[in-house]
C-alpha positions in Angstrom: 28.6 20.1 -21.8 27.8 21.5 -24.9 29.0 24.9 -26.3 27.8 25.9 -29.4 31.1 24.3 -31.4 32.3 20.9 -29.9 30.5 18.5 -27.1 31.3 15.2 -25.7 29.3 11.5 -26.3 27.7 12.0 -23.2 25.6 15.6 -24.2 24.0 13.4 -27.4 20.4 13.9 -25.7 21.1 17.6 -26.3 21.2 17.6 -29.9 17.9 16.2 -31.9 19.9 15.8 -35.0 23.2 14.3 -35.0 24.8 13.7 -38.6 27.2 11.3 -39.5 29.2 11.9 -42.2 31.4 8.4 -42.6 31.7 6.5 -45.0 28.2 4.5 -45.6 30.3 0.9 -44.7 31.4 2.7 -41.5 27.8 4.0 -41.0 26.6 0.3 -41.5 28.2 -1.0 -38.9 27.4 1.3 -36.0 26.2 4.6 -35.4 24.3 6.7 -33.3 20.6 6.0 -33.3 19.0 8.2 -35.1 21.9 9.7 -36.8 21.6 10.8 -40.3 23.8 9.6 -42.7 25.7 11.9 -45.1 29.3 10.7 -46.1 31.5 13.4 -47.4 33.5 10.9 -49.2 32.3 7.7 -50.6 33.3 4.2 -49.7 35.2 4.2 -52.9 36.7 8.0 -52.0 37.7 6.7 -48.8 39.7 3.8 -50.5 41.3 6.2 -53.1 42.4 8.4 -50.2 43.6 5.9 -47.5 46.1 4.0 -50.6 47.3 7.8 -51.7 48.3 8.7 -48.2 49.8 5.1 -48.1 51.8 4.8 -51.5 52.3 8.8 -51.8 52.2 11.1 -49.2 49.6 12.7 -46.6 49.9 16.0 -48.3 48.9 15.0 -51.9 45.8 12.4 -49.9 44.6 15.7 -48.0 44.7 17.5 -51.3 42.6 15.0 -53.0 40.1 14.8 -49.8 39.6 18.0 -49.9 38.5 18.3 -53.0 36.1 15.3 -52.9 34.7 16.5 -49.6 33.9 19.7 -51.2 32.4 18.3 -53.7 30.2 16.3 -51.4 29.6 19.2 -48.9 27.7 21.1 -51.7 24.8 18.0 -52.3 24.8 17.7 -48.0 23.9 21.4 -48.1 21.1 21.0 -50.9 19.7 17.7 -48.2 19.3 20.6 -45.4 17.6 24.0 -47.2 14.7 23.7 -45.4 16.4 23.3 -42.3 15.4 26.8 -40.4 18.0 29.3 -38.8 18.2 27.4 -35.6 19.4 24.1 -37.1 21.7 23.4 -34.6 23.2 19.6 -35.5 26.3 17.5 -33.7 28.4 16.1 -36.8 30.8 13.3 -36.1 33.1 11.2 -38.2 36.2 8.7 -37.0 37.8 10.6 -34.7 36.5 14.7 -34.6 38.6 15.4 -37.2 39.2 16.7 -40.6 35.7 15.2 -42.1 33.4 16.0 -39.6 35.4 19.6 -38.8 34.8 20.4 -42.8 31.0 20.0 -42.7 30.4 21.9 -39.4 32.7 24.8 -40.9 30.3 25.3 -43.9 27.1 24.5 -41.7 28.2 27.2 -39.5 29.3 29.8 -42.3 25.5 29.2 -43.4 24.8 30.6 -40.0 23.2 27.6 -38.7 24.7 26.5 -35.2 26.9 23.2 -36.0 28.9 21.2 -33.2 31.4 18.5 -33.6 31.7 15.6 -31.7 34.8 15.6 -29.7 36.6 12.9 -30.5 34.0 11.5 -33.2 32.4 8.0 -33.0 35.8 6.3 -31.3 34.5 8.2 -28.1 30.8 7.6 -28.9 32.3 3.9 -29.1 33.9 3.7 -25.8 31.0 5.7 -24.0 28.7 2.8 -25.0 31.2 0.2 -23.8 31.7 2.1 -20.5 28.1 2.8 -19.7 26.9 -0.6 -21.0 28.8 -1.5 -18.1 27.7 0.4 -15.3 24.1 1.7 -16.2 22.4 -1.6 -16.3 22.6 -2.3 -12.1 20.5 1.2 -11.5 17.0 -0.6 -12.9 15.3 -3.5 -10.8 14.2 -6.4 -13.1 11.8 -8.6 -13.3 12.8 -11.6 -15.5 10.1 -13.4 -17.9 10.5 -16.8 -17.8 9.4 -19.8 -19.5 9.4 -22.5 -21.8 9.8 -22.5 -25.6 6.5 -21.8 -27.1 4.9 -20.5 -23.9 4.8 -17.0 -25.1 7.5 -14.9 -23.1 8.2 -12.5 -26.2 3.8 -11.9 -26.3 3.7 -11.3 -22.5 6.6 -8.7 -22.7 4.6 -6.9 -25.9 1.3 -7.2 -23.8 3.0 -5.5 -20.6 3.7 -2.8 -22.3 0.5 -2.3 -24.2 -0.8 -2.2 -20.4 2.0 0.4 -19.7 4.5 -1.5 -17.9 8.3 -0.8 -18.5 9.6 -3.0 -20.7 12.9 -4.2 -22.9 12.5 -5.9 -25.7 15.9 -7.5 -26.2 15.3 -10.1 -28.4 13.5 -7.0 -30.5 16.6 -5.2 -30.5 18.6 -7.9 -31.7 15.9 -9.1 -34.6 16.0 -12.4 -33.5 14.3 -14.5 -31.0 16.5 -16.0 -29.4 16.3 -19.9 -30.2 18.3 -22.1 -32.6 15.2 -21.3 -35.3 15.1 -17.3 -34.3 16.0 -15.8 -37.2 14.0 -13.1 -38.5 12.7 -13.5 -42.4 14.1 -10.5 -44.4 15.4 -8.5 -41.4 19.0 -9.6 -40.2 20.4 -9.0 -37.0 22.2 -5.7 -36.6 26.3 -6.1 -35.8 27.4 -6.1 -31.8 28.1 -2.5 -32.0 25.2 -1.6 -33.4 23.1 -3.7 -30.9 24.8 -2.3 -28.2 24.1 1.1 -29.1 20.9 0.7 -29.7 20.7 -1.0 -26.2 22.1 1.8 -25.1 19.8 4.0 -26.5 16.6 1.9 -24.6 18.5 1.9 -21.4 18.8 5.2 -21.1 14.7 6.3 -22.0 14.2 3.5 -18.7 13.1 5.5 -15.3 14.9 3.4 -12.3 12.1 4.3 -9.8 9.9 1.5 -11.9 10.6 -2.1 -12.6 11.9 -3.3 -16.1 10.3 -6.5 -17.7 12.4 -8.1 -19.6 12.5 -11.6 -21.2 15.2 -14.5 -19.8 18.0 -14.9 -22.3 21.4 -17.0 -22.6 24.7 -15.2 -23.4 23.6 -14.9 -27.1 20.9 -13.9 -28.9 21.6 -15.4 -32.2 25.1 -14.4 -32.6 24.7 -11.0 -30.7 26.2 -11.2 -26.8 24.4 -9.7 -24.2 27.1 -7.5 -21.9 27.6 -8.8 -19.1 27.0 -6.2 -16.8 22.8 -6.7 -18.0 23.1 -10.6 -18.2 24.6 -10.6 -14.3 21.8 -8.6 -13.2 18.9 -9.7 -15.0 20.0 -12.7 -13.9 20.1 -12.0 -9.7 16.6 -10.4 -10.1 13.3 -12.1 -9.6 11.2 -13.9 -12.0 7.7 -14.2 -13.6 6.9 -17.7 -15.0 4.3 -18.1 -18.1 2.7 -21.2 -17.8 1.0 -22.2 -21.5 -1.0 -25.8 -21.8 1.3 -27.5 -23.8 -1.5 -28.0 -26.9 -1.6 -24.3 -26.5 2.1 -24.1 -27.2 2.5 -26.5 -29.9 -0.1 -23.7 -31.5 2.1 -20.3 -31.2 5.0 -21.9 -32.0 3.0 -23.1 -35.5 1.9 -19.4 -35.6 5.5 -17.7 -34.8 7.7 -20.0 -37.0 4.8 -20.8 -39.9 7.7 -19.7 -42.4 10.1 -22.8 -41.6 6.9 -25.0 -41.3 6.3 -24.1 -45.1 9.9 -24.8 -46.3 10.8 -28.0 -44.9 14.5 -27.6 -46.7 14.9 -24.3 -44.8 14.2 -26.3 -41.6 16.4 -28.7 -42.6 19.6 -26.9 -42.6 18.5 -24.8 -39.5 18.3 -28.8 -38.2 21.4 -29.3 -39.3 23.5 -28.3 -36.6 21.6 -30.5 -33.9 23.2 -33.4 -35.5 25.9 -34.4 -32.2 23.9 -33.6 -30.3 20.8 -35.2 -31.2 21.9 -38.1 -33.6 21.2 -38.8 -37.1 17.9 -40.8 -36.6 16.2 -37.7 -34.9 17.3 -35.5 -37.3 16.3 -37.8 -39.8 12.8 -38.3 -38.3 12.7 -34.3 -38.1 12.9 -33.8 -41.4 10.6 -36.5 -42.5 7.9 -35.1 -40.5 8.4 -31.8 -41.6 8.4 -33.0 -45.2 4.8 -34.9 -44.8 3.4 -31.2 -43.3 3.0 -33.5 -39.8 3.7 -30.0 -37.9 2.1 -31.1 -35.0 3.5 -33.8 -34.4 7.3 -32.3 -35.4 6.7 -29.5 -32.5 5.4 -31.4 -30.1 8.7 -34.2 -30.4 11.4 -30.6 -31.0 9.8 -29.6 -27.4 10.0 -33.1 -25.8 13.3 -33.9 -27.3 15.3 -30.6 -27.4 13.7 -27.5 -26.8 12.2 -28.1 -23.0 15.4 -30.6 -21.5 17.6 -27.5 -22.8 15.4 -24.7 -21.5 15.0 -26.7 -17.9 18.7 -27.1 -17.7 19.1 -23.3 -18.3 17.0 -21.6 -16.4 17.8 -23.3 -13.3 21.4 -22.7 -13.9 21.3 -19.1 -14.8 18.3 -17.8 -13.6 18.2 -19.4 -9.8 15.3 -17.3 -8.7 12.9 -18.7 -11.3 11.8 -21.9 -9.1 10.0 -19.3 -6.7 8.6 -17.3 -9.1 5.3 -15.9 -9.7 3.2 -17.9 -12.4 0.9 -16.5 -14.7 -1.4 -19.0 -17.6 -2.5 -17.6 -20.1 -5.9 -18.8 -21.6 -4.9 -18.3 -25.0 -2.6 -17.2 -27.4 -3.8 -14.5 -28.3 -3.1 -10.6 -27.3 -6.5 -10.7 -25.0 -5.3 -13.6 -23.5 -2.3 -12.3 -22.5 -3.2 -8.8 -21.7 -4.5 -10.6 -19.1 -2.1 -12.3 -18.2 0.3 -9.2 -18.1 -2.7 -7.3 -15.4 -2.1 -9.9 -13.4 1.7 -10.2 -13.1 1.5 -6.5 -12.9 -0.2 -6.7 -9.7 2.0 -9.6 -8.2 4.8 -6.5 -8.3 2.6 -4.2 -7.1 1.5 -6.9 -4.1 5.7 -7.6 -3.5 6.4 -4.0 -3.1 
């Protein structure tokens, strides 16, 4: 519980802001959501530090810490001026220790009402892992499923416009999930950092409802799914989107229009199809995409790769899709599937 000075990973819902004063490399690889990042020492500080303590001694490293921390304290304090009297933040750093314990001390001379994070961000770190493992079995799922192109990712969006309870996933991860699923200009975040911010959905979810969420393999891109969500998502029941296959060859045209415009960007996102498909279809791939042909290019990805792959998933991993509900949407767009999302609403309501 928290009081007043130090609290534990699992009181983080207490506090609305948490700081984190890392290094910005450590910051970049994981962190709280929401956390606000202000290093006391600089990624170059932290290297200057870690080799004095190594090739001289801990006491001349803390001496030179301390003075670069202080240093850095000062321009954190200017960030927070308009921060009223009952300012009340968690700082963290590594481990609860000397950089996170040097800001609070000054934030709570101010007279604002710091805590520290007991144990810093390895404890955060090991909360995620363990709850990650546990919290996922208290929500009842109810998997989207689907073939590529048949708009799984737009029926989860449009469930939630209708105010279903929904996780997005593929959103979390930036990615959608197929071998041409990168996102352009936003990379994926790292594992740690997806996991804490699936943490961070997991935890807003009310277990009296049902959670839509999309089918998805191990990885997403190269983020993994924990297992403890996979198994479960994939015991749970299924809703099947149905698309007219001209009707698919269309969003996926919409959703991947900026490989479609650079056929030497599809290319190499081709590339490693190669065993498996053979030279002349990769070949025949790329030709098409080079003479604009996009139709015809989706349409023979789908029949030759895309729906084989899907079909051989789905029934091994997701064995209660065969009986699922089905929903077509008469479009692609949202009205169209807003629609469709009303009416695999009340399919759950109608199995309850």
């Amino acid at each position: 519980m928290r009081d007043g000075r130090r609290a534990g990973p699992e009181a983080l819902a207490d506090f609305a802001d948490v700081i984190d004063v890392r290094s910005p490399a450590e910051f970049a690889e994981d962190h709280v959501p929401g956390a606000i990042s202000c290093p006391v020492l600089s990624d170059e500080e932290r290297a200057v530090v870690g080799t004095l303590h190594a090739q001289a001694s801990a006491f001349e490293a803390r001496k030179l810490g301390a003075a670069l921390i202080s240093r850095n304290i000062a321009g954190i304090v200017e960030r927070f001026r308009d921060r009223p009297r009952e300012f009340a933040p968690l700082v963290y750093c590594w481990r609860g220790g000397q950089r996170s314990r040097s800001l609070a001390h000054v934030l709570n001379e101010i007279g604002w009402r710091a805590a520290q994070l007991e144990g810093g961000y390895r404890a955060y770190r090991r909360h995620v892992v363990a709850t990650l493992d546990a919290l996922p079995a208290r929500f009842a799922y109810r998997v989207i499923c689907g073939l590529t192109g048949s708009g799984k990712s737009r029926l989860l969006a449009a469930l939630a416009r209708e105010g279903a309870q929904t996780l997005d996933l593929e959103g979390l991860a930036k990615h959608r999930g197929s071998l041409l699923g990168d996102l352009p200009g936003d990379p994926q975040p790292s594992q740690k950092m997806f996991e804490s911010l699936l943490l961070r959905a997991l935890e807003r979810l009310d277990p009296a409802r049902v959670v839509f969420v999309e089918s998805e393999s191990k990885k997403i891109g190269r983020l993994q799914v924990p297992d403890a969500l996979l198994a479960t998502m994939r015991g749970s029941p299924c809703v099947r989107v149905d698309l007219a296959r001209p009707l698919r060859v269309a969003l996926l045209r919409d959703e991947y229009a900026h490989f479609l415009a650079d056929p030497s960007l599809l290319a190499a996102r081709l590339a490693p199809l190669l065993p498996l498909r053979g030279r002349a279809t990769i070949e025949h791939w790329n030709a098409l995409a080079a003479a604009r042909d996009f139709d015809a290019l989706v349409a023979d990805l789908l029949d030759k790769h895309y729906d084989p792959v899907y079909a051989q998933s789905i029934e091994r991993n997701f064995p209660h899709s065969a009986g699922a509900d089905a929903v077509a949407p008469a479009g692609i767009d949202e009205a169209a599937y807003r629609a469709a999302a009303r009416q695999a609403l009340a399919a759950v309501e109608g199995a309850r």
